[in-house]
C-alpha positions as CSV (number, residue, x, y, z in Angstrom):
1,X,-67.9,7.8,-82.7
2,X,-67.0,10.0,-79.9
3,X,-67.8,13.7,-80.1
4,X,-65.5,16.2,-79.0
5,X,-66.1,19.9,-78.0
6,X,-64.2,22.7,-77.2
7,X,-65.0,25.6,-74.5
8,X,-65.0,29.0,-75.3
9,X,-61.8,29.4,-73.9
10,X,-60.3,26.6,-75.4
11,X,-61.1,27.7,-78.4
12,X,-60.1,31.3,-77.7
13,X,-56.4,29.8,-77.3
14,X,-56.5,27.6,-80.1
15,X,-57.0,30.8,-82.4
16,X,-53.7,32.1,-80.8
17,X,-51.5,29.2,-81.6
18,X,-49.2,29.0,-84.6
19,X,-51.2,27.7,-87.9
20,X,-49.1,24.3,-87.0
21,X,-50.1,23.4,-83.7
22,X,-53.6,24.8,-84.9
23,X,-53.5,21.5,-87.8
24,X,-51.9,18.9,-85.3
25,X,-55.3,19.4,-83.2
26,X,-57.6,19.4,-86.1
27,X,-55.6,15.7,-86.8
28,X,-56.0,15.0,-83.5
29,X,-59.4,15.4,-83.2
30,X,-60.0,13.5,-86.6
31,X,-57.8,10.7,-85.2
32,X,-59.7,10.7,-81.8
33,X,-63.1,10.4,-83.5
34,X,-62.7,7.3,-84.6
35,X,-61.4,5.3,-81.2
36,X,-64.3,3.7,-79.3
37,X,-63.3,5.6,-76.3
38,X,-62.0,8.7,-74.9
39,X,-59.8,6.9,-72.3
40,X,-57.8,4.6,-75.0
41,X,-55.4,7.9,-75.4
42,X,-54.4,10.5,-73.1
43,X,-54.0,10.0,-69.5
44,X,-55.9,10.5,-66.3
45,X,-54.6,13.7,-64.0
46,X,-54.2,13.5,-60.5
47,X,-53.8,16.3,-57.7
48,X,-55.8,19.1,-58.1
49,X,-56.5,18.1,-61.5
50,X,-58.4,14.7,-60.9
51,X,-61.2,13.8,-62.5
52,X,-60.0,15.1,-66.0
53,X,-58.0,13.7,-68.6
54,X,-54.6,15.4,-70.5
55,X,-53.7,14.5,-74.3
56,X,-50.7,15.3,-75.3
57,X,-50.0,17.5,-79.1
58,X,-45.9,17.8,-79.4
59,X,-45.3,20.6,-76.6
60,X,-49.0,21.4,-75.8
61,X,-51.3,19.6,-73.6
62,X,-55.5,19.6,-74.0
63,X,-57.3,19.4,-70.3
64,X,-60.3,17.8,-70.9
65,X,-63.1,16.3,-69.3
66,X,-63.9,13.1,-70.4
67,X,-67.5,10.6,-70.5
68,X,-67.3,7.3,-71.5
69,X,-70.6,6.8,-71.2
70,X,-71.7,9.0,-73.7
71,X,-68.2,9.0,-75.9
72,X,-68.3,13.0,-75.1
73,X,-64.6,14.9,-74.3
74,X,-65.0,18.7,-73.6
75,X,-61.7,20.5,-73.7
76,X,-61.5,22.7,-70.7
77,X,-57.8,24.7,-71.5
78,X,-55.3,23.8,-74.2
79,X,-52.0,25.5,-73.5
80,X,-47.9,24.6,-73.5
81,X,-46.8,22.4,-71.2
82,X,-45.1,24.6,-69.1
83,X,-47.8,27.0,-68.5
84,X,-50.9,24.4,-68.4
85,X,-50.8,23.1,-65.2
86,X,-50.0,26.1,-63.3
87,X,-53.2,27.6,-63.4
């Protein structure tokens, strides 16, 4: 089972999101729990961003740092996908 957590500023933003988004990541971290890997969704970043992962929730992306070793994802920033990368 992999465990996911959230840092204080992810979860900071997830407080300000709309009660829907809010439920779509509470399914997606129910869903994501029960794969046998962090790396069988979402997709690796590259640039300035390499080394962590993106998973994708309608408009609004999680930045997360992912270890397959120890079935662990810590999510870094979670924002819409306009405004997510820029920063």
């Amino acid at each position: 089972m992999i465990e996911i957590n959230f840092t204080y500023k992810a979860a900071k933003q997830i407080k300000k999101l709309d009660k829907e988004i809010q439920k779509q990541i509470k399914k997606w971290k129910e869903e994501m729990q029960s794969l046998e890997s962090p790396s069988q969704r979402g997709k690796a970043l590259k640039g300035n961003l390499k080394g962590l992962w993106r998973y994708r929730i309608n408009d609004y992306r999680l930045i997360c740092l992912n270890d397959n070793e120890k079935l662990t994802i810590l999510c870094l920033e979670i924002g819409h996908r306009k405004d997510i990368y820029k920063q």
